[in-house]
RODO-2510 file (C-alpha; in nm, 4 decimals, decimal comma):
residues 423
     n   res          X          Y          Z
     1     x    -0,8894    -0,0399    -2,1443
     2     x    -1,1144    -0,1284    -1,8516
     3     x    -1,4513    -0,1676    -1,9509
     4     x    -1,7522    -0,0240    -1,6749
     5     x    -1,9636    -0,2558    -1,5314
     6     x    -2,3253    -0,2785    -1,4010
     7     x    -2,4654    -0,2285    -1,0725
     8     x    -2,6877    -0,4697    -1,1456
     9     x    -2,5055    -0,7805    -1,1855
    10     x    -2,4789    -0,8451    -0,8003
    11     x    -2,6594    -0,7472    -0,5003
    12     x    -2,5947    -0,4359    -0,2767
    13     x    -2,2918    -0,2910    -0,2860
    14     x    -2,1189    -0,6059    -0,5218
    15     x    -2,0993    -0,5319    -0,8661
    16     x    -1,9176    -0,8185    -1,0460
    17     x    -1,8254    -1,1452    -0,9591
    18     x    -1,5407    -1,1929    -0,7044
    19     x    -1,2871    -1,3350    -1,0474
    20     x    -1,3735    -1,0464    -1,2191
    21     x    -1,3370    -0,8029    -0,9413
    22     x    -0,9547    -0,9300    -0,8775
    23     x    -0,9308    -0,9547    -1,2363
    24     x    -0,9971    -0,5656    -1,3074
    25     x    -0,7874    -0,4864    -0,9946
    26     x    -0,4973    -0,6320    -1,0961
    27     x    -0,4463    -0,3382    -1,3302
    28     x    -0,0644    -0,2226    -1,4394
    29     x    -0,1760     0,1418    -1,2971
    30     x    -0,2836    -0,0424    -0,9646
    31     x     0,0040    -0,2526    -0,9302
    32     x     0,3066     0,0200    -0,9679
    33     x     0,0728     0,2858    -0,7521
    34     x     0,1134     0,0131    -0,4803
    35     x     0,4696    -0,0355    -0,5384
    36     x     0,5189     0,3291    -0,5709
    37     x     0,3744     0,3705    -0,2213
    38     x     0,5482     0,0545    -0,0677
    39     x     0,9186     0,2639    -0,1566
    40     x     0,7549     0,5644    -0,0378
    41     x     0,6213     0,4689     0,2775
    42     x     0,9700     0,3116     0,3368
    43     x     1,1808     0,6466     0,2356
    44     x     0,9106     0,8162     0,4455
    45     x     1,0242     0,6514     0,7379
    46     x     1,3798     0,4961     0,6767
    47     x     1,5084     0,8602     0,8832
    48     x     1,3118     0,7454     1,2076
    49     x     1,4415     0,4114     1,1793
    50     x     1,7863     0,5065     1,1422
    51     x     1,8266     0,8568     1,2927
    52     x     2,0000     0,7762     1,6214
    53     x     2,2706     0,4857     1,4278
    54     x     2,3183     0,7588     1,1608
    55     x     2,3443     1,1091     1,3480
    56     x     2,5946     0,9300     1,5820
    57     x     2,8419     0,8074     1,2768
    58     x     2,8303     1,2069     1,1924
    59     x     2,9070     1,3337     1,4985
    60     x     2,6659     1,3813     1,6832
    61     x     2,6985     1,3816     2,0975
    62     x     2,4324     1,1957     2,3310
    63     x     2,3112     1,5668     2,4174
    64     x     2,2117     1,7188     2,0484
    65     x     2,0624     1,3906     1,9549
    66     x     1,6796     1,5091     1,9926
    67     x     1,7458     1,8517     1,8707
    68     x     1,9204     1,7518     1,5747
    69     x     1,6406     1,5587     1,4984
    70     x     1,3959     1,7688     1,5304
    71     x     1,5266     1,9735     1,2926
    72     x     1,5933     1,7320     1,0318
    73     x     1,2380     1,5691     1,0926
    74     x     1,1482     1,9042     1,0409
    75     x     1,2923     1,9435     0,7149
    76     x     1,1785     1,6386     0,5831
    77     x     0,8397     1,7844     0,7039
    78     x     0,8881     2,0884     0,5139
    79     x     0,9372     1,9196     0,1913
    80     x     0,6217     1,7624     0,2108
    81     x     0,4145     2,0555     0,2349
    82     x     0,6054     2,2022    -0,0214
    83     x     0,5879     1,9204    -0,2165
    84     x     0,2847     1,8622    -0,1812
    85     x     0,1566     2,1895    -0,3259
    86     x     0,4095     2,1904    -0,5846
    87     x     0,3547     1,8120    -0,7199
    88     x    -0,0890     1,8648    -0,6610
    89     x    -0,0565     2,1538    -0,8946
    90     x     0,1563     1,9764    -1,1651
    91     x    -0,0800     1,6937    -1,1539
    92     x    -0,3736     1,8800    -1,2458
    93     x    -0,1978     2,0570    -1,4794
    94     x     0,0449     1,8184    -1,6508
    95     x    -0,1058     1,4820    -1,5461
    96     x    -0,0931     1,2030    -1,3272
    97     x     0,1867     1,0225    -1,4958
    98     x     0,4196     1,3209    -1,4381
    99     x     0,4007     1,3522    -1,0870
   100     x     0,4609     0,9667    -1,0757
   101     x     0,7825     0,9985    -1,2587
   102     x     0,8822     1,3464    -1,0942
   103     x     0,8599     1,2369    -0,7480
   104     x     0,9913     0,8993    -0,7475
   105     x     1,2855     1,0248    -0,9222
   106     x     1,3970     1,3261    -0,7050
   107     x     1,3291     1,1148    -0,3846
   108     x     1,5323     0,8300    -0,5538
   109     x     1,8080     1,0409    -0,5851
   110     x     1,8200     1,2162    -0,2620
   111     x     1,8043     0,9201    -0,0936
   112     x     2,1030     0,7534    -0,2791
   113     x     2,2746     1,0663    -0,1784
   114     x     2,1891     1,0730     0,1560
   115     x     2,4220     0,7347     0,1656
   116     x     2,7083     0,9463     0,1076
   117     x     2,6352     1,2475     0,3655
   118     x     2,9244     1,3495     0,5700
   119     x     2,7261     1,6867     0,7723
   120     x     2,4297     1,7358     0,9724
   121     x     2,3401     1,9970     0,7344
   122     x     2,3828     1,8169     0,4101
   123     x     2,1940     1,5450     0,5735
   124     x     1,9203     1,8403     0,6378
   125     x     1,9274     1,9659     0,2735
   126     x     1,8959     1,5988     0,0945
   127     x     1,5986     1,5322     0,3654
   128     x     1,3993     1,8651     0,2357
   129     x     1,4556     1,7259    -0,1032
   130     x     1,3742     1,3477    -0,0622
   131     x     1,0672     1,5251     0,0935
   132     x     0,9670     1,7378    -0,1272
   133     x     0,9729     1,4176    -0,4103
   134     x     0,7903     1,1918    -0,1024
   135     x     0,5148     1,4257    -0,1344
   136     x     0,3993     1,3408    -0,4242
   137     x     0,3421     0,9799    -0,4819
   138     x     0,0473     0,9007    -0,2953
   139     x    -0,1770     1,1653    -0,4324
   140     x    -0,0820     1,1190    -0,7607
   141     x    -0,1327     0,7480    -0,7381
   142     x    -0,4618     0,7476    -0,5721
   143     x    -0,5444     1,0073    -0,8217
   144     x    -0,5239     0,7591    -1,0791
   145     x    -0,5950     0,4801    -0,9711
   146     x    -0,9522     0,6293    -0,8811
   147     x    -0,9923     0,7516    -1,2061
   148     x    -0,9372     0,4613    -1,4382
   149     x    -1,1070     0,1697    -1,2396
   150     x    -1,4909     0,1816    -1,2574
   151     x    -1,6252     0,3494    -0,9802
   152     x    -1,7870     0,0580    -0,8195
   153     x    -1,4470    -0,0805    -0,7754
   154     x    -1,2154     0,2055    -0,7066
   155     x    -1,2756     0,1960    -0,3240
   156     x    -1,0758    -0,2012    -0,3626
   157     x    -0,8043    -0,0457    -0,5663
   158     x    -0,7548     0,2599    -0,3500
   159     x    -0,7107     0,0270    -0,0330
   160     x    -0,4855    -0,2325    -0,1960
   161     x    -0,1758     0,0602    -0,3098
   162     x    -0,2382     0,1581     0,0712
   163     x    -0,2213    -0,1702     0,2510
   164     x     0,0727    -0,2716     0,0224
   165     x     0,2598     0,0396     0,0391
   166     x     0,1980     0,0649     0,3870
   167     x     0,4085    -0,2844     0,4082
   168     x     0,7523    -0,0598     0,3240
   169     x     0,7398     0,0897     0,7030
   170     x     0,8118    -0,2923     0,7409
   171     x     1,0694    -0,3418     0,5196
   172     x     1,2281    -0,0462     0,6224
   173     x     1,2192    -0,2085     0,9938
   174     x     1,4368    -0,4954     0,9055
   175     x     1,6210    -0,3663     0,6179
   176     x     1,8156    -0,1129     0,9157
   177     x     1,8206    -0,4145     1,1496
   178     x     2,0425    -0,5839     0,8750
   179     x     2,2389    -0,3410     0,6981
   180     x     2,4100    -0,0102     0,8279
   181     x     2,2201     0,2998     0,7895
   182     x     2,4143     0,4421     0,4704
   183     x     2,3376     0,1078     0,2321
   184     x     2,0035     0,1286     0,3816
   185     x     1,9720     0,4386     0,1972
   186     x     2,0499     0,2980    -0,1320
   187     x     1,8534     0,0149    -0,0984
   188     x     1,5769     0,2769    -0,1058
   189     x     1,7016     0,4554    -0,3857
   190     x     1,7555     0,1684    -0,6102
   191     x     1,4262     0,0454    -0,5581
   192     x     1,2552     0,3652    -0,6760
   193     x     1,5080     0,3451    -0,9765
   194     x     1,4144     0,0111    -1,0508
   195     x     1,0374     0,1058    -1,0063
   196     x     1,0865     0,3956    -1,2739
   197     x     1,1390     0,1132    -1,5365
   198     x     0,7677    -0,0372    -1,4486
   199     x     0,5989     0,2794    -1,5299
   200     x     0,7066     0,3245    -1,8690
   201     x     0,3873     0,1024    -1,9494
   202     x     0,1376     0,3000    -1,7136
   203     x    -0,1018     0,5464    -1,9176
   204     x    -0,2527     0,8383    -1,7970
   205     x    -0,5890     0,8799    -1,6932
   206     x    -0,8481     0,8947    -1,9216
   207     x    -1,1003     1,1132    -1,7801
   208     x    -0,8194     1,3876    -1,7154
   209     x    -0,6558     1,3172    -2,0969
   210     x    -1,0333     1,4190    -2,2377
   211     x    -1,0473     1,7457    -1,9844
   212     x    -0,6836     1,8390    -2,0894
   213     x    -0,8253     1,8102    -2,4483
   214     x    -1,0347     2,0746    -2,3673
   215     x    -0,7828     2,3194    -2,2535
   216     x    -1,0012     2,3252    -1,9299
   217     x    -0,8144     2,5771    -1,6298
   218     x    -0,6309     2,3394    -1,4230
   219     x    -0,4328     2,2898    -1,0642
   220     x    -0,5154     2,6259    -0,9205
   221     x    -0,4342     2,5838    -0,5863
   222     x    -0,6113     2,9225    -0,4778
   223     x    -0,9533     2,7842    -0,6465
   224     x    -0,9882     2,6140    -0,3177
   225     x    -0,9827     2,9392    -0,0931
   226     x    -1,2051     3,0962    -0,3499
   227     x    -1,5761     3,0510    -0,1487
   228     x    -1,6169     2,9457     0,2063
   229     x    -1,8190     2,6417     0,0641
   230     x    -1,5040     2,5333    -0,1198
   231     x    -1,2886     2,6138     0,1780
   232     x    -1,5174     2,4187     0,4170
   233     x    -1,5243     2,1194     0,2067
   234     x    -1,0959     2,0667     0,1538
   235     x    -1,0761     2,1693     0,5302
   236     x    -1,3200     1,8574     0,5862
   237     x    -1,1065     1,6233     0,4101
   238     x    -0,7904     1,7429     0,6087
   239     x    -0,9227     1,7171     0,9515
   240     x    -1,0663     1,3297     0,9402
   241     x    -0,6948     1,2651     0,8588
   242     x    -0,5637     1,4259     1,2353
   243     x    -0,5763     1,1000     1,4537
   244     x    -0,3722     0,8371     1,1925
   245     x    -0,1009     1,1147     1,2466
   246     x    -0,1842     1,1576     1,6009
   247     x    -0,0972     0,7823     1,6233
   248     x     0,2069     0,7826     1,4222
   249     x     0,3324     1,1309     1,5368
   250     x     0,2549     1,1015     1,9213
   251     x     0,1501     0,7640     2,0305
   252     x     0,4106     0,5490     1,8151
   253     x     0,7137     0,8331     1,8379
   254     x     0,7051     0,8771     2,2007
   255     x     0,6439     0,5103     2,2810
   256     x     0,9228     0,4551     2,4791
   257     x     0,8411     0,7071     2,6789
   258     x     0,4871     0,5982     2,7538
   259     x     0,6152     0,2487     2,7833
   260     x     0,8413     0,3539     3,0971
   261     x     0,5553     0,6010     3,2192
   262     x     0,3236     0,2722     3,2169
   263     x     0,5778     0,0831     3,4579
   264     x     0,5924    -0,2291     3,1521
   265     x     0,8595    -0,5215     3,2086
   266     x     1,0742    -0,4018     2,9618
   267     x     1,2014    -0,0932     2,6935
   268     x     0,9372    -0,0170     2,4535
   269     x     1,1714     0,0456     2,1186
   270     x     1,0197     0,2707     1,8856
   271     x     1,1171     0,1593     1,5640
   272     x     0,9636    -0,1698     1,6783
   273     x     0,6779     0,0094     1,7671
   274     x     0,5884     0,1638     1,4291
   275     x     0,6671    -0,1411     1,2735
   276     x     0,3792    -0,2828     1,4548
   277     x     0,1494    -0,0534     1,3999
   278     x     0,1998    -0,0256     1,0302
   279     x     0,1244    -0,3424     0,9528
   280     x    -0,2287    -0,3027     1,1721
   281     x    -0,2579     0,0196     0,9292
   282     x    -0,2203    -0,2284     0,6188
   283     x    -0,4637    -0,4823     0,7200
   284     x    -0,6994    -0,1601     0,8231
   285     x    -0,7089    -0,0037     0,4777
   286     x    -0,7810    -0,3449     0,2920
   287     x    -1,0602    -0,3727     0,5293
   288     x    -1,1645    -0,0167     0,5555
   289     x    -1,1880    -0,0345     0,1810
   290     x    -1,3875    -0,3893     0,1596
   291     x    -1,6042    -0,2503     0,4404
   292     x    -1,6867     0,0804     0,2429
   293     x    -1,7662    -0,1460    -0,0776
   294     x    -1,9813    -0,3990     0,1264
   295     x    -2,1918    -0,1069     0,2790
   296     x    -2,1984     0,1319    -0,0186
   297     x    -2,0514     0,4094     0,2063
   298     x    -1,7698     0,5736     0,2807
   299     x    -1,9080     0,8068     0,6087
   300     x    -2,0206     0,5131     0,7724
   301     x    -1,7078     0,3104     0,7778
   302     x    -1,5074     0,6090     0,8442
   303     x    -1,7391     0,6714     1,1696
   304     x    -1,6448     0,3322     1,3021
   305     x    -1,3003     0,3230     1,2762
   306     x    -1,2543     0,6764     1,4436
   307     x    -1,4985     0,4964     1,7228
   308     x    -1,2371     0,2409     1,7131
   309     x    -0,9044     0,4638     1,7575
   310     x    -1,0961     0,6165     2,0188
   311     x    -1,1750     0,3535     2,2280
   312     x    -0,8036     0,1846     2,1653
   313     x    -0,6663     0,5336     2,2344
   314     x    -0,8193     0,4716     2,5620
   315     x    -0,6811     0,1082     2,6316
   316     x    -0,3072     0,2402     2,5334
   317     x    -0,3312     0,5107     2,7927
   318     x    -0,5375     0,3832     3,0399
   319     x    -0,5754     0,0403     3,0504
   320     x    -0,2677    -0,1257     3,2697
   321     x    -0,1191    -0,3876     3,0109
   322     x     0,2212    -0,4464     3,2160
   323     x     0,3684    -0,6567     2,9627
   324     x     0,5347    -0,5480     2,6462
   325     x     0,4068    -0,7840     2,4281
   326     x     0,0624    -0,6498     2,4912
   327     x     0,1590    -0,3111     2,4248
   328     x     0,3209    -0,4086     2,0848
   329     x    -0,0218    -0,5736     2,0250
   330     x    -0,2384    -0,2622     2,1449
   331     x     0,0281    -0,0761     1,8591
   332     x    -0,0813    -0,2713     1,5867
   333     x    -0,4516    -0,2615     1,7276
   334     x    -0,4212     0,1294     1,7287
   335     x    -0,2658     0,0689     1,3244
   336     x    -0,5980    -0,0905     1,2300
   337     x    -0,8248     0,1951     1,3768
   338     x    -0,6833     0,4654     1,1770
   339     x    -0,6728     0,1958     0,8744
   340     x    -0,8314     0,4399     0,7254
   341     x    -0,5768     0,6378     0,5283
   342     x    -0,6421     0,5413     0,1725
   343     x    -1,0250     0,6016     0,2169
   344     x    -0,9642     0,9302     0,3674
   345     x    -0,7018     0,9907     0,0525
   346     x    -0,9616     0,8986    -0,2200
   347     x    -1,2359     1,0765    -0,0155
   348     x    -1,0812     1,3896    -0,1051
   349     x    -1,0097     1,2775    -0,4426
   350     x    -1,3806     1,1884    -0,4629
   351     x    -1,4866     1,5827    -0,3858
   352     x    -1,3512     1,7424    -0,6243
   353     x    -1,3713     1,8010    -0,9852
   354     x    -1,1088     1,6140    -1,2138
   355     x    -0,9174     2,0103    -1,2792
   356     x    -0,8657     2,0194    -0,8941
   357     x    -0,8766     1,6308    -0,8130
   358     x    -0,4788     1,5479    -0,7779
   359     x    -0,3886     1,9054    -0,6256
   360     x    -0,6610     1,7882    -0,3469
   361     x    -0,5439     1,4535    -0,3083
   362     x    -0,1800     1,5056    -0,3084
   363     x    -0,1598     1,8470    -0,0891
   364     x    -0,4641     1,6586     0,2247
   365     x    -0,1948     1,3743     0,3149
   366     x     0,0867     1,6214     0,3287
   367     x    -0,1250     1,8607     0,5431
   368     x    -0,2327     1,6179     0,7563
   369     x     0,1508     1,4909     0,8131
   370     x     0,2586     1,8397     0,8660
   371     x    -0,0035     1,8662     1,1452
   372     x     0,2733     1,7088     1,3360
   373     x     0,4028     2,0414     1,3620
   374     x     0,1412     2,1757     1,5581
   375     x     0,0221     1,8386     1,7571
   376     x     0,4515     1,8478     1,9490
   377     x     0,3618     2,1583     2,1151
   378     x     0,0540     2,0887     2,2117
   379     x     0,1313     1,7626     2,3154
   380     x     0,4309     1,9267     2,4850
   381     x     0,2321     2,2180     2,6492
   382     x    -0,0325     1,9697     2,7550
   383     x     0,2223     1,7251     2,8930
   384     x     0,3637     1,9973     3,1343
   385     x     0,0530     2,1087     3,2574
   386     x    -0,1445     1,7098     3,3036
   387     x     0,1289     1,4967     3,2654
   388     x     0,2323     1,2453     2,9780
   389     x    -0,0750     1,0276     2,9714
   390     x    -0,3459     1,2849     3,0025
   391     x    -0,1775     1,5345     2,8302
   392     x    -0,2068     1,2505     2,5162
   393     x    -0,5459     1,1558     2,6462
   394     x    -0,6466     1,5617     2,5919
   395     x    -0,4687     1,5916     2,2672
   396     x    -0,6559     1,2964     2,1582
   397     x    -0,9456     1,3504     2,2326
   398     x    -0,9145     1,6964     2,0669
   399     x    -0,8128     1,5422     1,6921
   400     x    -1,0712     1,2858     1,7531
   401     x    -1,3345     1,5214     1,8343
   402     x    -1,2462     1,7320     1,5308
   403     x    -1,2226     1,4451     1,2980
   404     x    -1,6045     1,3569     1,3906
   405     x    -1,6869     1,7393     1,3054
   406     x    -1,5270     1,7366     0,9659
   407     x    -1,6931     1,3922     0,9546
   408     x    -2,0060     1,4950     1,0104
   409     x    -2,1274     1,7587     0,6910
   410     x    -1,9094     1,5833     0,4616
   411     x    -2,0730     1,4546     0,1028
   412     x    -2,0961     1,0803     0,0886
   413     x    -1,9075     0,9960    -0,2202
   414     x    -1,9784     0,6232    -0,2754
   415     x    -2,0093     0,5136    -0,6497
   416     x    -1,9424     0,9242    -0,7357
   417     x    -1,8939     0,9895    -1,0928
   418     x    -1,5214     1,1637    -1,0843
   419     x    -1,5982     1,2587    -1,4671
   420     x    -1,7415     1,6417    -1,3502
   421     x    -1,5469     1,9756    -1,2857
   422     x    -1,5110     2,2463    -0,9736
   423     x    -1,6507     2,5854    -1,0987
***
């Protein structure tokens, strides 16, 4: 068990020594959330990686290639938000641990199978199933994680399953560069297999094993909808998430094509791209998180790292960088500002009671990656009217601008005591 510690023992925001601190961290619940995440993230986005090698081996002509992407992107996509509803709802009322188990499992699977696809549309079914067991792992883990470190902590354990898990877009990367798409695929799914075998010793949270014990009402999604103060406060946590997906969805997808509307010395490769800027995203959310601990505030380091994308958003557009190199290094840059992503995950944990905490935590992410669905358009619509860079630049500036306006009434939840429940 992991005993609580006093605010007292260090100055500020510090609440133990640095040993002890690392020491606490370096919890069995902590370490397979991270690894959970690290064959997530790389699941997540083994289909971007591999989408052109692998719709080509099935078929595919030169001329279908984006549409038949879209719509497998946008099954994937659809399994998350269905997923994520589904798996938020059995945390809160099953627990943690199950959603850990569930999800890993079922994306596991699908992914194995999708080594073995021989159709566009089986490859579209096994996506909406990998997605809807994708959906589930982050929430869940954050969940937990938050709820069995001491709170003093839990901001350095949130940020350390993000920034390693984050690590699997890299993995992913050169796993494809090596290996053809299909045993790419099982590469993924054994790993989650293998990681099923690590959280046979994980146990479930205690604060949400003592409400349980009370036969408390738990995981009801419509709870959230059911005053416009509740409403207001889970549409808060959903909109600060906009511009990390912005970045991932817009800026780091359509990079080649911004990289040729630039005039650079050379092809801008996406996958190359992402890779970049999700291992700026890694080293973000260990800082984000040490930030939030060293200022006792999560608002505050929140604000400037959305002043940070904002500015960077700038220097990708705007700025002339020429050389490819330097846009690869503005990519990672732009990975750092919205290094945010595990803060913004256990800031929604952190509002709500432990009955609605995981269906919070587990269906934000999701609805912020869905949001992709609604940024194309846009993006799209905005692109035809202003062109490529200032239709970004106005699309931009529109997530950013929300993002500061959920920002801006939201609770700080520093050092909150998660042991309470929503009403």
């Amino acid at each position: 068990m992991i005993e609580p510690i006093s605010k007292s023992d260090l100055p500020k925001a510090d609440v133990t020594t640095s040993r002890s601190v690392i020491r606490q961290l370096i919890q069995i619940p902590v370490i397979v959330a991270a690894l959970g995440y690290f064959v997530d993230i790389y699941d997540l986005l083994l289909f971007s990686i591999v989408r052109v090698q692998s719709l080509k081996d099935l078929g595919v002509p030169d001329g279908g290639m984006l549409n038949q992407g879209i719509y497998l992107i946008n099954m994937q996509m659809g399994g998350l938000l269905v997923g994520g509803i589904l798996w938020g709802i059995l945390g809160d009322k099953r627990g943690r641990l199950s959603v850990l188990f569930g999800s890993i499992l079922i994306y596991s699977l699908a992914n194995i199978a999708n080594g073995f696809v021989t159709t566009v549309d089986q490859y579209a079914v096994l996506r909406l199933i990998a997605g809807i067991g994708l959906a589930g792992e982050l929430g869940a883990g954050i969940t937990l994680v938050a709820e069995v470190l001491p709170k003093e902590i839990r901001g350095y354990g949130t940020s350390l399953v993000a920034s390693v898990g984050l690590l699997g877009a890299v993995l992913a990367y050169f796993i494809a560069e090596e290996f053809a798409w299909r045993n790419a695929y099982f590469i993924g799914g054994g790993l989650g297999l293998l990681l099923l075998f690590l959280r046979v010793s994980v146990f479930e949270s205690g604060i949400f094993s003592s409400v349980k014990a009370k036969g408390v009402a738990r995981g009801n999604f419509f709870q959230l909808f059911s005053s416009q103060k509740q409403f207001f406060k889970y549409l808060r946590c959903i909109v600060i998430g906009l511009p990390v997906w912005f970045v991932a969805g817009i800026l780091m997808t359509f990079s080649p094509e911004f990289g040729k509307e630039l005039n650079l010395d050379g092809l801008i490769v996406a996958g190359k791209a992402v890779m970049w800027e999700y291992i700026g995203l890694s080293i973000g959310d260990l800082s984000s998180g040490i930030l939030s601990q060293y200022f006792s505030s999560r608002k505050k380091v929140l604000a400037l790292f959305l002043a940070l994308t904002a500015a960077l958003v700038v220097v990708y557009l705007f700025v002339p960088l020429r050389s490819t190199d330097m846009f690869y290094f503005v990519c990672s840059c732009l990975g750092f500002g919205v290094g945010y992503w595990a803060m913004f995950v256990t800031i929604a944990a952190e509002q709500f009671g432990t009955n609605l905490r995981a269906t919070v935590a587990t269906t934000v992410p999701n609805f912020v990656r869905g949001s992709i669905n609604i940024m194309t358009p846009l993006f799209l619509l905005f692109k035809g009217q202003f062109g490529i860079i200032e239709g970004a630049g106005l699309l931009g500036l529109l997530t950013l601008g929300i993002a500061f306006l959920g920002l801006w009434n939201m609770e700080e939840t520093f050092g909150k005591d998660l042991d309470f429940l929503e009403e």
